[in-house]
C-alpha positions as CSV (number, residue, x, y, z in Angstrom):
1,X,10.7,-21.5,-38.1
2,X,12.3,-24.6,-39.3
3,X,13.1,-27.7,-37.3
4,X,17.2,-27.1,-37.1
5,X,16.5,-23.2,-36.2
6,X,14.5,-24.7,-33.1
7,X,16.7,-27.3,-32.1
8,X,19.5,-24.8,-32.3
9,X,17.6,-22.4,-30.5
10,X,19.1,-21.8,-26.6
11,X,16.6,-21.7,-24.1
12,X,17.8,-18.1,-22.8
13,X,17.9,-16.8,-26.2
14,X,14.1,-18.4,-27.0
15,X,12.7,-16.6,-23.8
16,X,14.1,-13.5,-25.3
17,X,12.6,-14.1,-28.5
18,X,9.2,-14.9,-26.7
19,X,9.2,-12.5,-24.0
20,X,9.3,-9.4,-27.0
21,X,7.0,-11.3,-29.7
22,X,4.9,-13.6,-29.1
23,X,4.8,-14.5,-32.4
24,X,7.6,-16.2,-33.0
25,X,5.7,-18.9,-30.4
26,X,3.0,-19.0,-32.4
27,X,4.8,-20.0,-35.4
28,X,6.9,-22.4,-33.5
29,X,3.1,-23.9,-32.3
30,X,2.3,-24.1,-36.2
31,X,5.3,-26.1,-36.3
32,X,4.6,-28.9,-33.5
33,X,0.8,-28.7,-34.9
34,X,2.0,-30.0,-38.4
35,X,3.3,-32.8,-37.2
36,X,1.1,-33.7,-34.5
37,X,-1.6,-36.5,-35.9
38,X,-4.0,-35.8,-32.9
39,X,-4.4,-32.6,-33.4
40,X,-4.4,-32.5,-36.9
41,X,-8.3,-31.5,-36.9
42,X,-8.1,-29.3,-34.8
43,X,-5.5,-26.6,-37.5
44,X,-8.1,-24.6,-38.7
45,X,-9.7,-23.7,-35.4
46,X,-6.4,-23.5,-32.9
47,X,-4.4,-21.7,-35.7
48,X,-6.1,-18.2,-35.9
49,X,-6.3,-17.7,-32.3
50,X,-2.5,-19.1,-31.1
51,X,-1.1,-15.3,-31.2
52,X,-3.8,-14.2,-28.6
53,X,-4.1,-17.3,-26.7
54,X,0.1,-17.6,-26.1
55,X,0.2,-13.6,-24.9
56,X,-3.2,-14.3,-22.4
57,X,-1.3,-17.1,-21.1
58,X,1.8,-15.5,-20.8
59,X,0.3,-12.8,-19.3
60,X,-1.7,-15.0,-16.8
61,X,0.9,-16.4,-15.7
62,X,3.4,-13.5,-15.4
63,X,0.3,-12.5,-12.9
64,X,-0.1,-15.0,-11.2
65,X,4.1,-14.8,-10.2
66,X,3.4,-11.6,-9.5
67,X,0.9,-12.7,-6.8
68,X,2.4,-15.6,-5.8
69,X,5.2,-13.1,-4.8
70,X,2.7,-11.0,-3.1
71,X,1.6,-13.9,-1.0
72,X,4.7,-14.8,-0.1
73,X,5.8,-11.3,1.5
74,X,2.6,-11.6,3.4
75,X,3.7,-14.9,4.6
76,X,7.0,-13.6,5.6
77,X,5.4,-10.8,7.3
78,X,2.8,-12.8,9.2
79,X,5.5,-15.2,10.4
80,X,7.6,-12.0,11.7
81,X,4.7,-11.4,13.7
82,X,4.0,-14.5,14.7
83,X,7.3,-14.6,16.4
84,X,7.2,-11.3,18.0
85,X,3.8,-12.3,19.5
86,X,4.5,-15.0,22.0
87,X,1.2,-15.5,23.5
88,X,-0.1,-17.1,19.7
89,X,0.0,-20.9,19.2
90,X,2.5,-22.7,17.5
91,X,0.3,-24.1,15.5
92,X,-0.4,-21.4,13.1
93,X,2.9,-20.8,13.4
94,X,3.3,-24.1,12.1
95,X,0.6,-23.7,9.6
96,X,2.0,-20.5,7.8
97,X,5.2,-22.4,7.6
98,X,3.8,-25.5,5.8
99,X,1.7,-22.5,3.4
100,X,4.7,-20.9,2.8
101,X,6.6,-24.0,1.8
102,X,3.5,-24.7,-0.7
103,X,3.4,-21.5,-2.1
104,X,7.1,-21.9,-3.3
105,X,6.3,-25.2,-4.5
106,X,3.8,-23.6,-6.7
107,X,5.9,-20.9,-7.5
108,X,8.5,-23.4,-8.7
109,X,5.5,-25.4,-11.1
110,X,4.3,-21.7,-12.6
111,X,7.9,-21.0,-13.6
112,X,7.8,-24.7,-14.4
113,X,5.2,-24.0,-16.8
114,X,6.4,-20.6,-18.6
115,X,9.3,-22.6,-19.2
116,X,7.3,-25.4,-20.7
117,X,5.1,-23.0,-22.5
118,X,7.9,-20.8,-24.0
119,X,9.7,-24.1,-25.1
120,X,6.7,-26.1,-26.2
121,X,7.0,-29.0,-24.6
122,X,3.1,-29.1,-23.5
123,X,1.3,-30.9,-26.1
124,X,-1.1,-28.0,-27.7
125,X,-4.5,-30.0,-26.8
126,X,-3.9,-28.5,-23.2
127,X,-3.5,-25.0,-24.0
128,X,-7.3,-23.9,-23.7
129,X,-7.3,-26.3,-20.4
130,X,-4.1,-24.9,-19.1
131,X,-5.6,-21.2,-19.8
132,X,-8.7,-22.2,-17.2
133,X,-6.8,-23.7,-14.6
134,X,-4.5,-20.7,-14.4
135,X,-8.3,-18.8,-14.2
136,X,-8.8,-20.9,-11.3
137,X,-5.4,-21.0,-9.8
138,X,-5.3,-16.6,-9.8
139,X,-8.9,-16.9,-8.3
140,X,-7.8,-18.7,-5.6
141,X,-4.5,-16.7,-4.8
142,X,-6.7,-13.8,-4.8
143,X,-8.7,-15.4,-2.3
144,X,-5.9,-16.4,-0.2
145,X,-3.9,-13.1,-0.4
146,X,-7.7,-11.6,1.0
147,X,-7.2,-14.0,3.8
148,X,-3.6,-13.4,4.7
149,X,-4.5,-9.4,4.9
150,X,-7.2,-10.3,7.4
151,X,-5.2,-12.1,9.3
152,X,-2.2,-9.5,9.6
153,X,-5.4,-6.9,10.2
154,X,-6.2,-9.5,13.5
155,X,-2.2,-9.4,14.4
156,X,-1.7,-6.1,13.9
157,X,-5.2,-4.8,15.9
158,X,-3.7,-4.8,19.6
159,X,-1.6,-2.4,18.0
160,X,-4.3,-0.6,16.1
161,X,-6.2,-0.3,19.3
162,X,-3.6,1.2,21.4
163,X,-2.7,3.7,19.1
164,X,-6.3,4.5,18.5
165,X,-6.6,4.7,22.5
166,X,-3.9,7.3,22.3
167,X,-5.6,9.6,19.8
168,X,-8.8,9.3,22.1
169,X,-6.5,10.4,24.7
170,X,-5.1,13.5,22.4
171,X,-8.6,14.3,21.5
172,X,-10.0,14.2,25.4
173,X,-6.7,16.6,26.3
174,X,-7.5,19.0,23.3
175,X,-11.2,18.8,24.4
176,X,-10.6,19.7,28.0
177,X,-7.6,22.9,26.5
178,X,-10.2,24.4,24.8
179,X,-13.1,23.9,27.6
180,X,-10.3,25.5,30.1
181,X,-10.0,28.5,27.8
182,X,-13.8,29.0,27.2
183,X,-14.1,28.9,31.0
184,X,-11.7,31.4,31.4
185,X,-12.1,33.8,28.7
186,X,-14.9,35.9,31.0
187,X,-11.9,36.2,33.3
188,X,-9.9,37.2,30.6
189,X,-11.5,39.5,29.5
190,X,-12.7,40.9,33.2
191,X,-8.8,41.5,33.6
192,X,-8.2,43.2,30.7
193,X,-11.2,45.6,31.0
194,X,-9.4,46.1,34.9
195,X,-5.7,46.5,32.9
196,X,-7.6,49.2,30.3
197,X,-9.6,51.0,33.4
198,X,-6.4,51.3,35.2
199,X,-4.6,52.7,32.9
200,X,-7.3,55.0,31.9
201,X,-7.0,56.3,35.3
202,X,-3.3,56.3,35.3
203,X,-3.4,58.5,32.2
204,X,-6.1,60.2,33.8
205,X,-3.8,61.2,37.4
206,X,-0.8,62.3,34.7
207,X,-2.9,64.4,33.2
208,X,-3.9,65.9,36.2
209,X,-0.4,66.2,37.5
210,X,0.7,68.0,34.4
211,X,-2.5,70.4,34.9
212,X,-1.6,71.3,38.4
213,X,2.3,71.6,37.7
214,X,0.9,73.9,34.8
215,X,-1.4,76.0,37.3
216,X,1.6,76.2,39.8
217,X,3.7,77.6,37.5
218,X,1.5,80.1,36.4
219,X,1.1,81.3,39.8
220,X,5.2,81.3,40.5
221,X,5.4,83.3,36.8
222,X,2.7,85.7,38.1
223,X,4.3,86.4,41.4
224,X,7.4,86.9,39.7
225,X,6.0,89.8,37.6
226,X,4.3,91.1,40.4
227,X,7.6,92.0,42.2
């Protein structure tokens, strides 16, 4: 990549070009390494591992966006909280606020940096250093996201509890059903024996009806052949 192809180079269309290849940065690195006295001893070591060491930082800090993001939808959601809750003190209130207003600051100095990256403008000495701090900087987001999910767990456990009360409550009504029904399953079945007895007898008195209607006719068919 030659000087005139850089300088003509747009910024939108040079994020393109770095966002799908990585290796057109690379080469544009080998280009600001040339003519860069200081780090002119340092060519054969930096060269061969550009390509890898551009993508791990892009993809470092494309992460650590991505959390930054994260962190700041659990921000929003503790503060919504916060202000549904009006027994909790202002001051946290007041603290999530001022860690919500630094975590877009340091949103603003990552994108800050991609930019900076993508267009070279950081001198090449810093890459390795740049690659730990952004080690660091996701280590402690991690960290902090872990905190802010405690914290929501702590806001949101009246709520946890109550509906956990209420499935205690389900459970002791369920419990109590099926107790009921276990008490009065001898009686249940003491009234249906009584239901099948009677109408074993019931079948029992038809059966002698139709026996002695038989036996009566007889008789009247008898008499009647007599005469």
């Amino acid at each position: 990549m030659s000087a005139v192809d850089y300088v003509n180079c747009t910024v939108l269309s040079y994020l393109y070009c770095f966002i799908l290849s990585p290796k057109n940065t690379s080469e544009t690195i080998i280009f600001f390494l040339t003519f860069n006295n200081i780090s002119q001893p340092l060519l054969p070591l930096l060269i061969p591992l550009l390509p890898l060491l551009i993508l791990v930082l892009q993809q470092l800090l494309l992460l650590l966006l991505l959390q930054l993001l994260l962190l700041l939808l659990l921000l929003l959601l503790l503060l919504l909280l916060l202000l549904l809750h009006l027994l909790l003190l202002h001051l946290l209130l007041l603290l999530l606020l001022l860690l919500l207003l630094l975590l877009l600051l340091l949103l603003l100095l990552l994108l800050l940096l991609l930019l900076l990256l993508q267009l070279l403008l950081l001198p090449p000495l810093l890459l390795l250093l740049l690659l730990l701090l952004l080690l660091l900087l996701l280590l402690l987001l991690l960290l902090l996201r872990l905190l802010l999910l405690l914290l929501l767990l702590l806001l949101l456990l009246p709520l946890l509890l109550q509906l956990l009360l209420l499935l205690l409550l389900l459970l002791q009504l369920l419990l109590l059903l099926i107790l009921l029904l276990l008490l009065l399953l001898p009686l249940l079945l003491l009234l249906l024996l009584l239901l099948l007895l009677l109408l074993l007898l019931l079948l029992l008195l038809l059966l002698l009806l139709i026996i002695i209607i038989i036996i009566i006719m007889t008789i009247i068919i008898n008499i009647i052949n007599n005469y």
